[in-house]
N, C-alpha and C positions, 0 to 999 in steps of 0.2 A: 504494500500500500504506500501510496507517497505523500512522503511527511508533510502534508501539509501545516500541523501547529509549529513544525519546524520551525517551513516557510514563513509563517506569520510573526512567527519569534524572531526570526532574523532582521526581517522588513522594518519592526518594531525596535529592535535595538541599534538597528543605525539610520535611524530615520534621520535624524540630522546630521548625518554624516556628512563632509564636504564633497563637492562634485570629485569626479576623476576625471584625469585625460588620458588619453590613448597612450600605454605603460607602465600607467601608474598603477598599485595593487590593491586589493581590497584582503584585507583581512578579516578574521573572524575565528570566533573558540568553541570549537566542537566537546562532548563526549561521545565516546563510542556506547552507548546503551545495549540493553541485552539484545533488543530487536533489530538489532545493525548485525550482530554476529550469525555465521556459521557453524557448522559442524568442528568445525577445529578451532570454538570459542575466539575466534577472530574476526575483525571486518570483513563481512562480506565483497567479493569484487565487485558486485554490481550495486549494492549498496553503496559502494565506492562513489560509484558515478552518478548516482541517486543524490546523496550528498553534495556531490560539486554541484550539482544542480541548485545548490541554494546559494554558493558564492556566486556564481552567473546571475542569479537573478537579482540579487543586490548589487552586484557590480553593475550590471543594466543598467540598474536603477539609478545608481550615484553618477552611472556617464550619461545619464538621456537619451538611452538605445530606446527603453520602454516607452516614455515619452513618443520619441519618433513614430516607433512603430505601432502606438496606437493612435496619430494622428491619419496616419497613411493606411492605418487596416492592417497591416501586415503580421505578420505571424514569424516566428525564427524555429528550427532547428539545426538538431548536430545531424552533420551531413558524412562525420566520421572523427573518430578518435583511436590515438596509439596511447600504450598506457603503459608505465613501468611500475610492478610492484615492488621493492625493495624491502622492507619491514613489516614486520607484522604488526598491526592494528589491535589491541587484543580487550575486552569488555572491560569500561569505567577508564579508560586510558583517555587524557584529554589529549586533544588535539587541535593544532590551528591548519588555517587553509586559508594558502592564498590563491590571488586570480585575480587573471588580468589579458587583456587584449595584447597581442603582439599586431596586428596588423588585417591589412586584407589585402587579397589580387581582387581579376577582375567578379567575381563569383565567389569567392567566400571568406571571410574573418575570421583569426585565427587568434586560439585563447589559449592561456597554459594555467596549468593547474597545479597545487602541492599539498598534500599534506604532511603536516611537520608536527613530529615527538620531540619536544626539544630543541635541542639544535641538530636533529636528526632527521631527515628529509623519509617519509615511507611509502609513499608513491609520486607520482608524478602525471601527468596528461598533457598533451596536445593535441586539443578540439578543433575539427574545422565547422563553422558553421554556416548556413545561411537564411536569409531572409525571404518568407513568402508572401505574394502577394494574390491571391485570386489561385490561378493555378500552375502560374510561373514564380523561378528565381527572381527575386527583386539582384539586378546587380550593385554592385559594391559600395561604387561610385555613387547612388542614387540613395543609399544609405549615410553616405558619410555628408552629402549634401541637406538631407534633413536630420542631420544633427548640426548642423554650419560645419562641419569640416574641410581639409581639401577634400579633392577628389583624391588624388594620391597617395597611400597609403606611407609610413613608414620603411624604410627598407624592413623585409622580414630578416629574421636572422636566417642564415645559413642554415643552419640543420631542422629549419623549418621550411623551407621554398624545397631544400631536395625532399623532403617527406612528400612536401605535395605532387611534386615533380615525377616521384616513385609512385606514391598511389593514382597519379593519371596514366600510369601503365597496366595497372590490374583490370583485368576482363571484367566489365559490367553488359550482362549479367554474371554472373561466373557458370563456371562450365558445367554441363549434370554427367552423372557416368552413363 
């Protein structure tokens, strides 16, 4: 089920938080609860992403993505995400989580994601996602203008333009036997 008193906790506690701009991170203090875990008393993976799902949405919120895009109608999802799990997560363990926009091409904005034990990083994300509008891509550019940005994104970094570069080589649909 998705946390919605979460979402509303989160919304709530940084409601006055100052805007961001494109880079800048949003943080925020998690616990791992029993209902976040697995079989192997740990954070679940997809819980994982379940959760960054509430830094995005307050980040949205302090940049004027949501704004935007409820001015224009439009709708966003993840269009794909790589994920590194590195530590394990394990029940009542508090955690922080950042996030934050690295950029966009022509077609999708690119988010990175962290959860940190400490000064100990446990997993990681790189989200692409995009913007819809009726039944088309909203592109990039036409995003970043209703929020007054350039058109022009940021340079992404490196090991994000070849990700994307690598996954516009995977077979869509992918292959059946």
């Amino acid at each position: 089920m998705y946390p919605f008193v979460r979402l509303a906790k989160e919304l709530a506690v940084h409601r006055n938080a100052p805007p961001l701009r494109v880079g800048e991170t949003h943080v925020t203090q998690l616990v791992c609860w029993p209902w976040d875990i697995d079989l192997w008393m740990e954070l679940n993976n997809g819980r994982t992403l379940t959760i960054m799902d509430l830094g995005r949405v307050v980040l949205f919120r302090r940049m004027g993505v949501i704004g935007a895009m409820r001015a224009k109608g439009w709708a966003g999802t993840i269009a794909g995400a790589s994920v590194r799990y590195r530590r394990r997560v394990r029940m009542f363990d508090r955690i922080e989580m950042r996030s934050r926009i690295l950029g966009w091409d022509a077609r999708f904005t690119y988010a990175e994601q962290s959860l940190w034990r400490g000064a100990e990083c446990c997993s990681h994300a790189l989200l692409r996602m995009a913007i819809t509008g009726g039944r088309a891509m909203v592109p990039s550019p036409d995003l970043a203008a209703a929020m007054g940005l350039p058109a022009e994104s940021p340079p992404l970094p490196g090991w994000v333009a070849a990700w994307a570069e690598a996954d516009a080589l995977r077979p869509w649909p992918p292959m059946q036997d």
